[in-house]
N, C-alpha and C positions, 0 to 999 in steps of 0.2 A: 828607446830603440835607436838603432843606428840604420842610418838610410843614406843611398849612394844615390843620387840623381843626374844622370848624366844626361848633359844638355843645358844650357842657360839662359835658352830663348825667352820668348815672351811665357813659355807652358812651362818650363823649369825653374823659371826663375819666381814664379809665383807659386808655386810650390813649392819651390825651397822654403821662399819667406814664411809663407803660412805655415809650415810644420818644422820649423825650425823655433817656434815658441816650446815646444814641447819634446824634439825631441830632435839628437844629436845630427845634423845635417853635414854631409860631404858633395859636393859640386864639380863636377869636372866637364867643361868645353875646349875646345881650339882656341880658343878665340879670345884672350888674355884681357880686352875691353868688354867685355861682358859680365869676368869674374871681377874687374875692379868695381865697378858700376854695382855691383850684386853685395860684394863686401861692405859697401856704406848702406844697403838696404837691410842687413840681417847678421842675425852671428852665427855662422856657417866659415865651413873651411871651404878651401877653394883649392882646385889645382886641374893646372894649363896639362889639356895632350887630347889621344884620340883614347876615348871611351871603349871602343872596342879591341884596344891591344893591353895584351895582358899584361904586362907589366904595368902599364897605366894604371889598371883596374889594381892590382895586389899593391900598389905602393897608397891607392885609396883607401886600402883597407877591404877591399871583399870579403876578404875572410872571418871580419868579425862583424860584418854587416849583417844586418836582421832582412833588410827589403831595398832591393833596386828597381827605380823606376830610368828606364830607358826613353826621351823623351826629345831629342833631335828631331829636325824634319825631315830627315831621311827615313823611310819605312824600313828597309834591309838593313841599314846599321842599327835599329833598335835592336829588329830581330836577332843578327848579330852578337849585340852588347849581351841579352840574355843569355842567350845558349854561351859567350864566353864564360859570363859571372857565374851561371850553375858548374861551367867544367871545373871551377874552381872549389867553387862551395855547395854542393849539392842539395843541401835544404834550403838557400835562398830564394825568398819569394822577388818573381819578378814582377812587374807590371812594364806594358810592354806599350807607346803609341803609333797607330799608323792610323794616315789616310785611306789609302787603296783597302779598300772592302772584301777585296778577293780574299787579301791576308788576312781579316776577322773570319771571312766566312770558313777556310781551313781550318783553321784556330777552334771554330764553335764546335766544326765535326769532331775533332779532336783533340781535348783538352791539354793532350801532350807534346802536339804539333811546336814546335819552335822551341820547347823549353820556355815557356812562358806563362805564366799562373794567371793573368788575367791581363786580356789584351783590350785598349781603350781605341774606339774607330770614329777618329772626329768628323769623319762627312757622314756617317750613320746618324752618329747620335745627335749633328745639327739636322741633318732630315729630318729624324724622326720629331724632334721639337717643334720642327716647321710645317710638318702633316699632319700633326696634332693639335696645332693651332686652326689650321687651314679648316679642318673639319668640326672645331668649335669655337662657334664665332664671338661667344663670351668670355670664354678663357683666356684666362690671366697666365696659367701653367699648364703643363700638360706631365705627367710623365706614365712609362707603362711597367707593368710588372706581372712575371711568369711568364715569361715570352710573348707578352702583346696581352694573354688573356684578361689581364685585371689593368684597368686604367686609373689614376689620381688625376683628376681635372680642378683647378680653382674657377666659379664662376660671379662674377657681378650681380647682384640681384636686380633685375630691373625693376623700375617703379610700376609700370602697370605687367602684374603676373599673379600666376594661380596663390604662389606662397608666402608672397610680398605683402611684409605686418604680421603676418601669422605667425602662430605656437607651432612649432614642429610637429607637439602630438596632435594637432589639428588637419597635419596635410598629409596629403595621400602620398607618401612616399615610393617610388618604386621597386619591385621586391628584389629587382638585381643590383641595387647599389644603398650606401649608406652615407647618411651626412655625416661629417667628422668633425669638423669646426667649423667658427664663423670668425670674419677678421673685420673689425673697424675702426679706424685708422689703425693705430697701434695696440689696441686692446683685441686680444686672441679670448675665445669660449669653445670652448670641448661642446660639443652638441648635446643636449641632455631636451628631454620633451616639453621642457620649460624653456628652452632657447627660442626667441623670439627672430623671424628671421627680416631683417631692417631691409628696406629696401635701399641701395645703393653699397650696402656689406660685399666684401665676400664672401662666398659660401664654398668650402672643398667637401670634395665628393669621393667615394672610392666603391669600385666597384665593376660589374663586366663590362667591357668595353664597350659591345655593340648596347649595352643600357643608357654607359655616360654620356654616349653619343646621341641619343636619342631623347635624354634630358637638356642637354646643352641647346639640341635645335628646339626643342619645344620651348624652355626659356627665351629664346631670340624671337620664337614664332614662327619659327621657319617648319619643312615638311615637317614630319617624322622620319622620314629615310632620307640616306644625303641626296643631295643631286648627283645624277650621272654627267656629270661633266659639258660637255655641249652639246650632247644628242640635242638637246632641246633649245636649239639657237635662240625661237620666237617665242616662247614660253610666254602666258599670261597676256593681260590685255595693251600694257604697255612694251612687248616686244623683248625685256628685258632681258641678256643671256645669263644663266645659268652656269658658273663655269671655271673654271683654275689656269691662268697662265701659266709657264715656267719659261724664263729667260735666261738660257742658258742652258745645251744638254752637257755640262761636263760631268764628272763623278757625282757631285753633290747634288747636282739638277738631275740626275739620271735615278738619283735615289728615293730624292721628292718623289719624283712621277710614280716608281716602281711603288711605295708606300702607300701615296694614292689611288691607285687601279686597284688594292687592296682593298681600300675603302667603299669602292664603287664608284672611283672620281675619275674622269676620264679629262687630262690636262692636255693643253697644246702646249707645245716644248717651240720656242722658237731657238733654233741653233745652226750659226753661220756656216759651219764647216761641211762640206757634204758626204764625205767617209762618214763623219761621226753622227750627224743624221740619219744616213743609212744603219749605222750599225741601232740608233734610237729606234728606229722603223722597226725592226727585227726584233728586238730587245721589249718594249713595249706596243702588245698587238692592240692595247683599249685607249693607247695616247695618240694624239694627232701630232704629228711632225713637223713643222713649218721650216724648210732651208732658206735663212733669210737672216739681215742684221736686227739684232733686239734693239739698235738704236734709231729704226727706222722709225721717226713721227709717224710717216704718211702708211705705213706698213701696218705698224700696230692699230692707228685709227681704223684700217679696213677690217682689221684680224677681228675688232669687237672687245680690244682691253680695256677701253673705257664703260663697258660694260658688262665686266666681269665681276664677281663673286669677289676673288682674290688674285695677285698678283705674285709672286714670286721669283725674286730679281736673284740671280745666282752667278753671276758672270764674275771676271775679270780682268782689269785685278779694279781695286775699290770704288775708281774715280767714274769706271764705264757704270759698277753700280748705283753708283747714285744718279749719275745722270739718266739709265733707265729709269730709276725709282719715280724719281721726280716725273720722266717723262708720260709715265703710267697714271702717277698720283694728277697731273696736268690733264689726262687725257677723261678721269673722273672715276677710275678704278676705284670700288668700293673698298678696298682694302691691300695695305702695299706689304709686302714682308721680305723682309733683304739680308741678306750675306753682308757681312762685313768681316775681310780678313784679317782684317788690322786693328789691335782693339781701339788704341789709340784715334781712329777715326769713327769710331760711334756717337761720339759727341756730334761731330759732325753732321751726320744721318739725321740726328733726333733734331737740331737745331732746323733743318733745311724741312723738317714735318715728315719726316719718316719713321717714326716710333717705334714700329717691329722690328727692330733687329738682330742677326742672330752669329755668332762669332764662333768659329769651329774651336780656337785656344782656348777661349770659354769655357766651351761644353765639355772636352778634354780635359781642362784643372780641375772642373767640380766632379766630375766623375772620377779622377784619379783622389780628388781629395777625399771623396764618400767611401772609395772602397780601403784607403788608408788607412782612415780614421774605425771603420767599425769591419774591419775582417771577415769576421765570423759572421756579416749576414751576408744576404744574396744582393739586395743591394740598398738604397738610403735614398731618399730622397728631401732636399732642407726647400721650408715652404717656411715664405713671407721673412726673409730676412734671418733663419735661423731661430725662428720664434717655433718653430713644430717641426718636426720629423716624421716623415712616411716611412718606414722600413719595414723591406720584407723577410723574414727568418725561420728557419723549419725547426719543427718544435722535437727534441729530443727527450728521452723517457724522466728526464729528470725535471722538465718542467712541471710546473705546479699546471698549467691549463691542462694539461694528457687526464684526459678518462674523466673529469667534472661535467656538470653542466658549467654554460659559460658565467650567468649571471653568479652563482658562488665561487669560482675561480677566479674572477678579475679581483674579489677582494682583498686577494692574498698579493693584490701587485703593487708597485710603489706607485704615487700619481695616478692624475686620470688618463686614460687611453681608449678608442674604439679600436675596436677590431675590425676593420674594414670588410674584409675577405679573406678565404680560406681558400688555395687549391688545394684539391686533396685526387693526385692519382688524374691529373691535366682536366678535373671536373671543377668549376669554381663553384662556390658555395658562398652566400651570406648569410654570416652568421646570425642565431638568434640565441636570448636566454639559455633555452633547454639544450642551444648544440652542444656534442660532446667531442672535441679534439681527438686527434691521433697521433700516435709518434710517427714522424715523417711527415703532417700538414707544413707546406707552408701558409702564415700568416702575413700580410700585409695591413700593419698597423700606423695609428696614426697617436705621437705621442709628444705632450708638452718636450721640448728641447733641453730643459735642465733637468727632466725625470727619462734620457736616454740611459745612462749609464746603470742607474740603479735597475733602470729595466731589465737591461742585457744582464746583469748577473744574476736575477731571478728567471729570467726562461734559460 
């Protein structure tokens, strides 16, 4: 396949490289020390100009291009670069990145908005990674699928728990979610009722969200419904707060919180600016607003982040976040989680005792790289190093699962796989033995990583 990438940033340029193993890569920035730099990293062509003038793009080839990923930090010139590449080639698939949310959220209304086939939103999808963690305190991963309604969580087994040592077909499993594997160290197991579940494994889960959530807190030991945020300043006998920081209202802070009032979490947002305060007050009526600097010691000591739940440092640019982080993690915040917009300085974070990290180019390459690589599903999810694959895919008349019960249908599939969950018509379903598919379910499976391919061309 041939693929135009236009951009050569930190998010183009690792996409170049990673799909340029496989498959014919063309590169075009401004910026002539980016492509030199990129040329000793991959074998990809290269060429100097603006992405968005047509000439530029036809001398790259557009017209014999299979898929252009638009991928500048400019949101409008991505959008731009699209709508040029289709005027040219009208079956070009594009992929499209922005920050600003507004332009995802057009985009979602209308599939045809921008001339764009599928638009990647890196402060969303670091959000959502970072509200997903926030509300389970074992997870290792988080991701969601069918619009939020099915969740995939990885959890740590604690050593003292209901299911820790046991046989799978020994424990009471929840009837809205399913275990799918178990991981220790490097050795990966498909769940089966003879999987024994170790304490200190991981364990992935898939299934309704408001289930996995309520497995994950019962693991930890906490409620069963999440905390409401700091309604509950003095809670318990030790006074403890209950509760979620956010350090920083900009886009990416603004998204946390909105995901969490979701949740039933009610965050204090500390944010210096007082427009943008104001506009956070309006914007979030279940979050508390604090106008003030998130680098204040003596501020946050009063606010109660040393006795928060979770922290979540979003500021910028990298050096204000670490030093919130740090100041948070000093302060005795039970847990710190941090923006990093540079990937390059993740090292850093982790070395200074900041472990959660979360990097919007990141979250942008792997989601551009998931929908690259498998098209034709809704979307992919890679768990524990590319060792398994979550992917969700709607089942058409031609698959062998349409109209079986499940337990004689899966034998007709290559490799072992669970079938997590089913939405059928926005109702989620877990499946059992006797269910029987439809054309048009989506599925949300979970499947050894080297039995992907053979999957996909039997459903």
């Amino acid at each position: 396949m041939k693929i135009l990438v236009i951009g050569a940033g930190q998010v183009g340029r690792a996409v170049a490289v990673d799909l340029a193993e496989s498959h014919d890569i063309v590169i075009v920035d401004s910026v002539s020390d980016r492509l030199d730099r990129l040329r000793f990293a991959a074998d990809v062509l290269t060429l100097e100009g603006d992405g968005g003038d047509l000439d530029v793009l036809t001398e790259a080839g557009v017209e014999e291009a299979d898929l252009l990923i638009a991928c500048t930090d400019n949101d409008r010139v991505n959008i731009l670069i699209c709508g040029t590449a289709r005027m040219l080639k009208a079956d070009i698939f594009t992929i499209c990145r922005v920050a600003d949310t507004s332009y995802l959220k057009s985009w979602t209304h209308s599939r045809r908005a921008f001339q764009v086939d599928f638009m990647v939103g890196s402060n969303l999808l670091t959000a959502q990674s970072i509200a997903g963690l926030v509300t389970q305190e074992l997870a290792r991963d988080v991701e969601y699928f069918d619009q939020g309604r099915i969740e995939m969580a990885e959890f740590t087994i604690p050593d003292e728990c209901e299911i820790a040592g046991k046989l799978v077909k020994n424990c009471a499993v929840p009837e809205g979610l399913r275990f799918a594997a178990t991981f220790c160290g490097d050795e990966m197991e498909i769940v089966t009722g003879q999987t024994r579940l170790v304490p200190g494994a991981r364990l992935l889960v898939i299934g309704e969200s408001d289930e996995v959530l309520r497995f994950g807190r019962h693991l930890s030991g906490a409620p069963a419904s999440p905390p409401r945020g700091l309604r509950r300043l003095f809670a318990g006998k030790k006074g403890a707060v209950e509760g979620v920081f956010v350090l920083g209202g900009g886009e990416l802070g603004y998204q946390v919180a909105r995901l969490l009032e979701g949740q039933g979490i009610s965050p204090r947002i500390v944010e210096s600016d007082r427009r943008r305060a104001d506009w956070l007050a309006r914007k979030l009526p279940k979050s508390f607003i604090l106008h003030h600097d998130a680098l204040d010691r003596a501020f946050l000591s009063t606010e109660g982040v040393g006795r928060a739940d979770a922290v979540v440092v979003a500021l910028r640019p990298d050096e204000r976040n670490l030093f919130a982080a740090l100041l948070a993690k000093n302060l005795g915040a039970r847990r710190i989680l941090a923006v990093v917009h540079d990937r390059d300085h993740q090292e850093l974070f982790v070395a200074s005792g900041v472990e959660e990290t979360f990097n919007p180019r990141t979250e942008v390459i792997e989601e551009i790289l998931r929908h690259t690589r498998r098209r034709q599903l809704e979307k992919v999810a890679f768990v524990e190093g590319h060792q398994g694959e979550v992917i969700e895919v709607e089942l058409t008349a031609r698959s062998p699962l349409v109209g079986r019960p499940l337990k004689e249908a899966v034998k007709d599939l290559s490799g072992k796989i669970v079938i997590g969950a089913v939405s059928r018509s926005g109702v989620v379903i877990i499946p059992h033995g006797e269910t029987r598919l439809r054309v048009g379910d989506d599925l949300v499976i979970f499947v050894d990583a080297t039995c992907v391919d053979d999957l996909m061309e039997q459903l």
